[in-house]
C-alpha positions in Angstrom: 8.9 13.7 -14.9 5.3 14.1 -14.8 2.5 13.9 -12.0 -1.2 13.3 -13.3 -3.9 14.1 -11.1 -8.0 13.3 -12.0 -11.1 14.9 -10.9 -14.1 14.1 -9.9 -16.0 17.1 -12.0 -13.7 15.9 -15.3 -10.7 16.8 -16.9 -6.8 16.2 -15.8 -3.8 18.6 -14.1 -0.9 17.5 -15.5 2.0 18.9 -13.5 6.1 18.8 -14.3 8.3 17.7 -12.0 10.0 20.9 -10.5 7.6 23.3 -11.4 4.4 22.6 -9.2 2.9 26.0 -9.4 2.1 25.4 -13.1 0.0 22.3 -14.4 -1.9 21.7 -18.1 -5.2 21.5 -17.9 -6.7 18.6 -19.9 -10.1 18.6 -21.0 -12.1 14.9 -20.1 -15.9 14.7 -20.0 -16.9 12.9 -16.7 -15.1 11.8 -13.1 -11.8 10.4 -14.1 -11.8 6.9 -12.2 -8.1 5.6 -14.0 -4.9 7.2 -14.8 -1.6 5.3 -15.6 1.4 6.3 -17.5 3.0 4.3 -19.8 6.3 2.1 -19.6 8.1 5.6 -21.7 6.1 7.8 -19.6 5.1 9.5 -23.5 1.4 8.4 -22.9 -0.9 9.3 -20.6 -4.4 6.7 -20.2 -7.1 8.4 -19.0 -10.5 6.2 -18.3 -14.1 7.2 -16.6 -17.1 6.5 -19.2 -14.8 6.4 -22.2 -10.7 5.7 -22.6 -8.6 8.1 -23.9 -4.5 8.6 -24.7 -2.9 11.5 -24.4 0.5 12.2 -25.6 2.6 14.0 -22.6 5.2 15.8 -25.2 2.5 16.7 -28.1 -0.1 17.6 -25.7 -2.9 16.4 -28.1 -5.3 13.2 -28.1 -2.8 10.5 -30.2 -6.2 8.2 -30.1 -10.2 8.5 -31.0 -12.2 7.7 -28.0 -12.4 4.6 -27.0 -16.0 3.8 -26.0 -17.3 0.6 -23.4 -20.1 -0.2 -21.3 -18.6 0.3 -18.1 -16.5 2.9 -16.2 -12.3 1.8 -16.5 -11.0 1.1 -12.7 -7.6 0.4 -13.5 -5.4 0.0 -16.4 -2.1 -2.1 -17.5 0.6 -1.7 -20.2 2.7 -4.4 -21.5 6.0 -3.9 -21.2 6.5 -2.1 -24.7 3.2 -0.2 -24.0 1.5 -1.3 -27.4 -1.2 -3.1 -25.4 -3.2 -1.6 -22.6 -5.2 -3.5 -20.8 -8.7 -2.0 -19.5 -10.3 -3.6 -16.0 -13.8 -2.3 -15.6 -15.9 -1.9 -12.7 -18.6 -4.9 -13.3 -16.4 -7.5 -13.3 -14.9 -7.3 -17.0 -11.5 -6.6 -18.9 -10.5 -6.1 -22.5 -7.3 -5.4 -24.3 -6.3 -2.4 -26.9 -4.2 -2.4 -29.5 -2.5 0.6 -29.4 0.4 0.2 -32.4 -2.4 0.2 -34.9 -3.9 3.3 -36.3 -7.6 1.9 -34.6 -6.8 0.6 -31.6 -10.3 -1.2 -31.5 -10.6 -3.7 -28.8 -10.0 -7.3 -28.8 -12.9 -9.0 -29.7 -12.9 -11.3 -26.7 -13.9 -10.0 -23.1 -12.3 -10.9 -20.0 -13.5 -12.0 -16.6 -12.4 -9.2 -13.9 -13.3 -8.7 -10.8 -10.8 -5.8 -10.2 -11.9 -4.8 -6.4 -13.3 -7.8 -3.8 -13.9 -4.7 -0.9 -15.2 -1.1 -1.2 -12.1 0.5 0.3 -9.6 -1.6 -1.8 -7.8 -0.3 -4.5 -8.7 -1.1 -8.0 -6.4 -4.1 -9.2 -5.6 -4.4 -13.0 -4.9 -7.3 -15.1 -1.0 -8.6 -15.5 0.5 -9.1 -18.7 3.4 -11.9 -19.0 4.9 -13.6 -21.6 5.8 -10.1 -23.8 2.4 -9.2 -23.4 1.1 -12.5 -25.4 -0.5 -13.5 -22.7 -3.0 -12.1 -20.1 -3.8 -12.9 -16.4 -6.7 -12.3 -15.2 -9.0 -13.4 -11.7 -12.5 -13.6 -10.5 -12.8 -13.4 -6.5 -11.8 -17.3 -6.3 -9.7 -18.1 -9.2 -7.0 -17.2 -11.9 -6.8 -17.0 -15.5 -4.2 -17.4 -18.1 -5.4 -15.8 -21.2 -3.5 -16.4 -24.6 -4.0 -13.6 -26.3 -2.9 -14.6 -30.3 -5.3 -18.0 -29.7 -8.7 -17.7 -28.3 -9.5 -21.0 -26.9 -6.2 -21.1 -24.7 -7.3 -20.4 -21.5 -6.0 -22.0 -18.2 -8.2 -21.3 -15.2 -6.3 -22.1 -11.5 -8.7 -22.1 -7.8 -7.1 -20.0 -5.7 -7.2 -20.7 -1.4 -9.3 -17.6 -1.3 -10.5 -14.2 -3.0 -8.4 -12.3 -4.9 -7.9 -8.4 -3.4 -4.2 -8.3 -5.1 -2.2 -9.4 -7.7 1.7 -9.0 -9.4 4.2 -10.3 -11.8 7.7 -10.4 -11.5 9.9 -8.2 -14.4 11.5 -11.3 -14.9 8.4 -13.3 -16.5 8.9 -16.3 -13.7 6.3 -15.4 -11.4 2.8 -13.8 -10.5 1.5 -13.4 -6.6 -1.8 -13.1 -4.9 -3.3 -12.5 -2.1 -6.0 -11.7 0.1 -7.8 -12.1 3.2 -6.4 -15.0 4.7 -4.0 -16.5 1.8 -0.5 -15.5 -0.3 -0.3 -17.8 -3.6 2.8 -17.6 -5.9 2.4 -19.3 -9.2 5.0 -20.1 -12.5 4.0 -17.6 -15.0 4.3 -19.7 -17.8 2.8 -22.8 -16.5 0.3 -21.2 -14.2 1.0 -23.9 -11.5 1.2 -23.0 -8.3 4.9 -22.9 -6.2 5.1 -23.7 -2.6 5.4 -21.2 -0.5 6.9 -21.2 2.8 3.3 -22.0 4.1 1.9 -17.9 3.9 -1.6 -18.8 4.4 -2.9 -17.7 7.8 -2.7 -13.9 7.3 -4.5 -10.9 6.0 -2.2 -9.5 3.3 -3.2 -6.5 1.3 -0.9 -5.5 -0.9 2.0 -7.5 -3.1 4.5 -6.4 -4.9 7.3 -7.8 -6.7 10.8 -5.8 -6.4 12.5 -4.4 -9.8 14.9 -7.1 -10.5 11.8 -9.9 -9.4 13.8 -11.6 -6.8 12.1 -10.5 -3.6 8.5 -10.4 -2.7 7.0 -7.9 -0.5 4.1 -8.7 1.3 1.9 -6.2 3.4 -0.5 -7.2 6.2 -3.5 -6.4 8.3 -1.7 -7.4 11.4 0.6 -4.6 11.7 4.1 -5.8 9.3 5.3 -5.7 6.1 7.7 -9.3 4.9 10.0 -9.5 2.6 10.8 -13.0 1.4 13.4 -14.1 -1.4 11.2 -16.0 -4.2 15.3 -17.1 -6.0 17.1 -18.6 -2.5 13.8 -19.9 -0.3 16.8 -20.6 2.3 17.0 -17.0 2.7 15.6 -15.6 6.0 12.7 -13.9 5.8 13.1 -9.6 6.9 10.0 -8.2 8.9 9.6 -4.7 8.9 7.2 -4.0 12.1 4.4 -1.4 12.1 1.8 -0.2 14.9 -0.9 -0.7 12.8 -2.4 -2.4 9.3 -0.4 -2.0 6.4 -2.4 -0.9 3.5 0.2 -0.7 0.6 3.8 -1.4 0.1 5.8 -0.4 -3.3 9.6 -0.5 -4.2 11.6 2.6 -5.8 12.7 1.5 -9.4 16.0 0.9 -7.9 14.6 -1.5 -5.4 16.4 0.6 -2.7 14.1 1.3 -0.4 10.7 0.3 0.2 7.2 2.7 1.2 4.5 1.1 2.9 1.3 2.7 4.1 -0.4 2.7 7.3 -4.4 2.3 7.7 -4.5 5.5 9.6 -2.5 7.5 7.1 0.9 6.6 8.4 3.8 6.4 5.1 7.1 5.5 5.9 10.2 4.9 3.6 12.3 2.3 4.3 16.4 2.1 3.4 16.8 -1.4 2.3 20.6 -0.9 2.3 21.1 -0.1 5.4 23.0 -2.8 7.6 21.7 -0.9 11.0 18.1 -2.2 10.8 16.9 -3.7 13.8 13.9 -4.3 15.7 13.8 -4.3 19.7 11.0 -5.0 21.7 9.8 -3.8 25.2 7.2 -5.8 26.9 4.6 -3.6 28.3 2.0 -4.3 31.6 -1.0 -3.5 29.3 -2.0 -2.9 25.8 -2.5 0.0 22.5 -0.9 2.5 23.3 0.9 5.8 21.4 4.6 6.4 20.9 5.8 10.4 21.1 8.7 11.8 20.6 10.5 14.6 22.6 11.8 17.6 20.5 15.2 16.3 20.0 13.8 12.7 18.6 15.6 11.4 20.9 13.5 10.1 23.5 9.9 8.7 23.3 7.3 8.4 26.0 4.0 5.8 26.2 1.5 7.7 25.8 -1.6 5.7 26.3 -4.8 5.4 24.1 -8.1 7.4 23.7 -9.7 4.1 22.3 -11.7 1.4 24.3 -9.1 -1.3 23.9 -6.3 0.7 25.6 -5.2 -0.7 29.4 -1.7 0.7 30.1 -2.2 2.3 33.3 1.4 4.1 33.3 3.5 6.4 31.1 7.7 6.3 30.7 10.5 7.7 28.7 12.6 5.8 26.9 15.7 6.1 24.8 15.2 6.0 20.7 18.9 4.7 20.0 18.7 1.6 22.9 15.5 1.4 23.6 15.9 1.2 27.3 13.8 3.0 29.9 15.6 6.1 31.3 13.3 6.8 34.0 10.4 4.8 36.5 6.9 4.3 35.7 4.8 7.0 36.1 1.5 5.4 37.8 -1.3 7.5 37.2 -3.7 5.8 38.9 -6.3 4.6 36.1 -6.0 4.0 32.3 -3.8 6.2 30.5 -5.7 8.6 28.0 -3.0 10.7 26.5 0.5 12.1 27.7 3.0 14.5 26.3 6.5 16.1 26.7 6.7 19.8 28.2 8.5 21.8 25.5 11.6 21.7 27.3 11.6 18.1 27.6 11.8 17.8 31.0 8.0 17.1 32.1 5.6 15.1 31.3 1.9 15.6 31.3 -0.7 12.5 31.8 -4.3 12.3 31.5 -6.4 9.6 32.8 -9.8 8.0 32.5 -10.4 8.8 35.8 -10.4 13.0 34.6 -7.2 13.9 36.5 -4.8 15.8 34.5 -1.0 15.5 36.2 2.2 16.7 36.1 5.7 15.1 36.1 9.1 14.7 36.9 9.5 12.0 34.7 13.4 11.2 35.6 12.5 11.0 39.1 8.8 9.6 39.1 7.4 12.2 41.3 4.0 14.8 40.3 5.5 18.0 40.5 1.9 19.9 41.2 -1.3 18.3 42.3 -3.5 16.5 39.6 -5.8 19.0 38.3 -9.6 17.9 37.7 -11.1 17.8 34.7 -14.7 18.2 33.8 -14.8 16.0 31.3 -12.8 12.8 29.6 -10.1 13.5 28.0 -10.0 12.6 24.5 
């Protein structure tokens, strides 16, 4: 219903679904550095210096400032929302009470470390076991924290640091990952399961899906995997990018899957669908741009303005098949760029060599002569 939105100067716009043009201003001293609704979506926690809850259909403060040493990075409800879990930015967590009338914090502190990279995302604590119990990790190991006895703690070494962690709505599992390691463990035992072997890859994000059967995994080297944690007989689905995958998250009706490019690409994936499939086209170099004619249905190799590009040719191809619909179009050097006339049926190619040329790309020929450029292209 709701979409909360922190600033950097202080203070929250708090818009309604369906009316974007209006928002409530709410008044926070300092950068807000956490937001997160909770599991009703009737509290709003807002952190930066100090925590704060703020009730979405009262519009007041339902709690007295909650005061800590460090800035809040990241928070987590339990599952009935009466404990929120704080991770702060020096490598700390604590836990709040929030059914009682002071929701003072436990008086045990946590070890953290909610963010192994600068341009990672801040990664909250887990709460399992009805929010008895709390999971925690440093950069090389996990910890199972009970919270109603205060010298339970199991601590498990991990194959490598810690950027991301889950648990499954089910209570059976929690997953992390990181630089060059995916880990799945038993919630309750904190054991670790074995894993199809997911060990030699860069995964950034993990994410459980709403029912806690399927894993999704996404990773540096361009895809996103989705592998069945209840059936490890089940294959395992790739969805293929073109360049690192950042983030992936479910719906909350597990129907369809976003993931997020490096470079700012978001697409939204139908994980009903029976038509996926993935063809290939081997190509006589390397990097290079995909772009559509105005129709969407054809797409034509574009090339690459960056160093590590080689293809030295552009060509159309068909969206639906995949199959070329017309030659190669040599242009002599490196391909820098290309693009469809706005009628579709041209193509423009620029080169490293600073030729700019014109095509007929059904038939292969350059309808004018290449034109000179001063410069590049880039």
């Amino acid at each position: 219903r709701h979409l909360a939105v922190g600033l950097r100067r202080g203070g929250i716009l708090l818009f309604e679904s369906g009316d974007w043009a209006r928002s409530v201003s709410i008044d926070f001293p300092g950068p807000v550095t956490a937001l997160k609704f909770s599991p009703d979506s009737q509290q709003l926690a807002i952190g930066g210096d100090s925590v704060r809850l703020w009730s979405i259909d009262e519009s007041y403060f339902s709690t007295p400032v909650l005061r800590h040493p460090e800035k809040a990075r990241a928070f987590t409800f339990d599952s009935t929302g009466d404990r929120l879990a704080v991770a702060y930015e020096e490598g700390h967590a604590k836990v709040f009470d929030l059914s009682s009338r002071d929701p003072s914090a436990l008086s045990r502190t946590f070890e953290h470390q909610a963010r192994i990279f600068d341009d990672y995302p801040f990664n909250g604590p887990l709460f399992i076991d009805s929010g008895k119990t709390l999971v925690t990790n440093s950069s090389t190991s996990m910890y199972w924290s009970d919270l109603e006895n205060r010298d339970s703690v199991k601590e498990r070494t991990t194959q490598g640091n810690v950027d991301w962690s889950a648990a499954s709505s089910n209570g059976k599992f929690v997953a992390t990952c990181g630089s060059s390691n995916i880990q799945l463990w038993d919630s309750q035992s904190g054991n670790e399961i074995s894993f199809l072997g997911h060990t030699r890859r860069h995964y950034s994000d993990v994410h459980f899906s709403p029912d806690g059967t399927t894993l999704v995994m996404a990773c540096r080297e361009g895809f996103v995997e989705l592998v069945s944690v209840s059936d490890r007989d089940a294959p395992v689905t790739k969805l293929q990018h073109a360049g690192w995958v950042r983030v992936a998250k479910y719906s909350p009706s597990g129907k369809r899957l976003a993931t997020g490019q490096n470079d700012g690409l978001v697409r939204v994936w139908d994980l009903e669908s029976r038509s996926r499939s993935v063809k290939q086209i081997r190509l006589d170099g390397s990097n290079t741009r995909l772009k559509l004619n105005g129709d969407g249905t054809k797409f034509l190799l574009a090339g690459s303005s960056l160093w590590r590009g080689t293809l030295d040719y552009a060509r159309v191809f068909d969206v639906a098949t995949g199959s070329p619909l017309g030659p190669k179009l040599n242009t002599g050097s490196i391909l820098i760029d290309a693009a469809f006339s706005p009628d579709g049926n041209h193509v423009v190619t620029a080169n490293i060599d600073n030729n700019l040329q014109n095509w007929d790309w059904r038939q292969g020929n350059q309808t004018k002569s290449a034109v000179p450029l001063p410069l590049e292209p880039r």
